[in-house]
FIMITOR-874269 format. One record per atom (N, C-alpha, C): x, y, z. Coordinates in steps of 0.001 Angstrom, whole numbers, plus 500000, padded with zeros to 6 digits. Example, Ala and Ser with C-alpha at 12.3 -4.5 7.8 and 13.67 -1.06 7.14 Angstrom:
! FIMITOR-874269
513190494310507800/512300495500507800/513200496700507800/512850497750507080/513670498940507140/512900500030507870/
END
This chain:
! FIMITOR-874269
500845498818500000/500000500000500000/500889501244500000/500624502056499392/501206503341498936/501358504629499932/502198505167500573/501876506160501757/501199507492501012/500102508078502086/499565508998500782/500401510298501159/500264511079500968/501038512498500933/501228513046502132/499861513388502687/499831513544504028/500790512748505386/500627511568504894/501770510507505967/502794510551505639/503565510974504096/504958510874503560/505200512324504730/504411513059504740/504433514700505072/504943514321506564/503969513779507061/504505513340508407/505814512661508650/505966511971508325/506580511071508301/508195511863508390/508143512161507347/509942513256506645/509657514233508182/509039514791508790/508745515865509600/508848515431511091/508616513986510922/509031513221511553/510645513282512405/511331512735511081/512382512403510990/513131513763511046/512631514991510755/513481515687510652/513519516304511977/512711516647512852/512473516372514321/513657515864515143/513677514622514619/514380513295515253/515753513881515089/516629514514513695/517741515065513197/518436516313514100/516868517235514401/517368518345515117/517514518050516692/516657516943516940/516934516586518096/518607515992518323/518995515090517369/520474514213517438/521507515989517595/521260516496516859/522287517952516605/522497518628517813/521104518651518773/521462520115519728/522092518507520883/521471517720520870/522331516714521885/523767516756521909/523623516465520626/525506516063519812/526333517366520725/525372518331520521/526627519898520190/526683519767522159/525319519611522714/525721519346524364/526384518588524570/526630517607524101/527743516476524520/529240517151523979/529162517521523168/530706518073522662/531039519470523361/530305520258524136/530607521261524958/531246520458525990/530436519454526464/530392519139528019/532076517980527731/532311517419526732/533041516845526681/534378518011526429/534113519460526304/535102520363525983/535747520816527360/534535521059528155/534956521357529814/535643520760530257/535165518961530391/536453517819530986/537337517827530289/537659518139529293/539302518446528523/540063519423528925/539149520784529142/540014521997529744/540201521595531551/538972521337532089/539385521288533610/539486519908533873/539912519314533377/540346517179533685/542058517286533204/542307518498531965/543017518165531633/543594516563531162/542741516072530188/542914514888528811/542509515432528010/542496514479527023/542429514683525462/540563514476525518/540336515110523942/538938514883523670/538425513332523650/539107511951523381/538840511079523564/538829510679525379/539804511124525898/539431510690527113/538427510798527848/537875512124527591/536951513320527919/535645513280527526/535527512522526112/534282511380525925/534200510098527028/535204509272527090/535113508269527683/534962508422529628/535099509550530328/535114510217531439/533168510434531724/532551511085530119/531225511140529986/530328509939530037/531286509203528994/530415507560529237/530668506664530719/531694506880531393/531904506033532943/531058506829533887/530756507904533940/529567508785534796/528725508566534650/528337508264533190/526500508222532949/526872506140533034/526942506092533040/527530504432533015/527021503852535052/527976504862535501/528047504821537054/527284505153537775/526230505777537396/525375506884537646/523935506561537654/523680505940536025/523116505200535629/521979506697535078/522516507436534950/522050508409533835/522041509002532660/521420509271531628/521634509153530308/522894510169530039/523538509839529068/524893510372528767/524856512159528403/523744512108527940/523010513654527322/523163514614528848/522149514074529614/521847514597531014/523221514517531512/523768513849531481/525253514413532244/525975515640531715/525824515213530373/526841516311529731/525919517942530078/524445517679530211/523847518894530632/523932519565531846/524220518054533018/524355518771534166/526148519019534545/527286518942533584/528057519354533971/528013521001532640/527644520976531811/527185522617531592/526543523462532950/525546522939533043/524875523584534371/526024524129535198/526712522990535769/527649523435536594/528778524298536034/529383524525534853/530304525100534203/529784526737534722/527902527075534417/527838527981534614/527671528326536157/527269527396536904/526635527667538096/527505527210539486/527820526532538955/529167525670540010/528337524528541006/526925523985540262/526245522818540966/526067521792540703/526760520481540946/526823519662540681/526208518199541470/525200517600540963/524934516767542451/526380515771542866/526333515604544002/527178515042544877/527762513778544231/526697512919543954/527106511403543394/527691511717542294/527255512346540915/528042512794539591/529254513634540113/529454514447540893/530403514845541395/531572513626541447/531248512923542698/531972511494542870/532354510875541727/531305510886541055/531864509749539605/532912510465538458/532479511671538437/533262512657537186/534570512270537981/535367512313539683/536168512682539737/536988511377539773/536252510238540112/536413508923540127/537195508968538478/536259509227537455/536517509091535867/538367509473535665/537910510527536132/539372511700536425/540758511162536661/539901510287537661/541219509549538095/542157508594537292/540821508145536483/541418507332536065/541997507519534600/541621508276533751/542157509061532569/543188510384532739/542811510814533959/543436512321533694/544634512398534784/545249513580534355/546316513496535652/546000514265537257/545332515728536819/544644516209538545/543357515522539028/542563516538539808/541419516594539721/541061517303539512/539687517734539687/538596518426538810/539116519969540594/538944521128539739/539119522163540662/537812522618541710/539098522741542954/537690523056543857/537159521536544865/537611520866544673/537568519134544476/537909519380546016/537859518396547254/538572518019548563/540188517591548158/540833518323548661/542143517146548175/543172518126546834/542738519100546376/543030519799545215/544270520745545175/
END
């Protein structure tokens, strides 16, 4: 059966939805992965992989992390447990810790 115009309409409008949604994620994840590079001091691969052991540890979606360490970039609030885990990550890729940290 043939999709009629109206559902092709949907459909593409759909998808294109779905596109702008992947983009503004993408570009939050690549900020948030820009912060742990400048204040983790690693590389952009590490600094991905620091994002995936938090939301991993955490057990929160990888997006939402990278949003709530923007948040904190601007605000300086971070909950406690992601706190723990970013610095946990830290440890294990990067050479300091994260500033401001116990121990710093």
């Amino acid at each position: 059966m043939e999709e009629s115009e109206p559902d092709r309409v949907a459909a593409l409008q759909a998808e294109v939805d779905q596109l702008k949604e992947a983009m503004v994620s993408h570009a939050v994840v690549d900020q948030a992965i820009g912060m742990v590079v400048a204040l983790g001091r690693v590389t952009p691969d590490q600094g991905w992989q620091v994002l995936k052991d938090v939301s991993q540890h955490t057990n929160i979606r990888l997006r939402n992390i990278a949003e709530m360490i923007l948040v904190w970039g601007r605000r300086g609030d971070l909950p406690p447990h992601v706190r723990a885990e970013l610095e946990d990550a830290l440890d294990r890729y990067g050479p300091t810790q994260i500033p401001g940290s116990e121990g710093a």
